[in-house]
N, C-alpha and C positions, 0 to 999 in steps of 0.2 A: 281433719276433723269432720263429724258426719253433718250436714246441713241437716237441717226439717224440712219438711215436705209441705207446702203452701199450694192451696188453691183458692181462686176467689179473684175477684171480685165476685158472689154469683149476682145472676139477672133477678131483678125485682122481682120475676113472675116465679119463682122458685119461691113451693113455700116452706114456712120458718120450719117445719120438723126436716123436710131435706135438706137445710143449710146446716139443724143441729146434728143428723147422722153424718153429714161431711165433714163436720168438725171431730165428732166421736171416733171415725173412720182415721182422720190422719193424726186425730191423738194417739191411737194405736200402732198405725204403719213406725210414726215417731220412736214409739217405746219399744219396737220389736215386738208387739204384741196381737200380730195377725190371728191367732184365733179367740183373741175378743172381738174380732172386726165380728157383729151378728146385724141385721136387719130383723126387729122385730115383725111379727104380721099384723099389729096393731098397728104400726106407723103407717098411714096415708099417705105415700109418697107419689108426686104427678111421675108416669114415664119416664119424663128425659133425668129425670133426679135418678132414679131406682139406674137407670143407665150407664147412668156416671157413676155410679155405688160400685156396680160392676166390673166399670172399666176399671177402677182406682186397684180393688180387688185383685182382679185379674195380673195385672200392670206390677204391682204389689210383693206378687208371689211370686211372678218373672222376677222380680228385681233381689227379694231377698234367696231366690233357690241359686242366682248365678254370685251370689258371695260366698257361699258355702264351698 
């Protein structure tokens, strides 16, 4: 059976729209649903967040290209 994809605790210093894109983000890796993962350009996202968007991304599309 497939697990969900959990991250978190995040750090207090993360702010609240990068903890809601990381939720957005593994709602979709969840669903099978990699090209709704989007980063709008309005969300204010600090560095290490927009980082972690990437890496998840990234990590993401290795994981579901090697099930195919």
């Amino acid at each position: 059976m497939h697990k969900s994809l959990q991250l978190g605790p995040f750090p207090k210093r993360h702010c609240l729209e990068g903890d809601f894109m990381a939720e957005h983000i593994l709602n979709c890796i969840n669903k099978h649903m990699l090209s709704k993962i989007v980063i709008p350009a309005s969300v204010n996202l600090q560095e290490n967040v927009h980082g972690q968007v990437e890496a998840i991304q990234k990590t993401t599309r290795l994981m579901l290209a090697s099930r195919i």
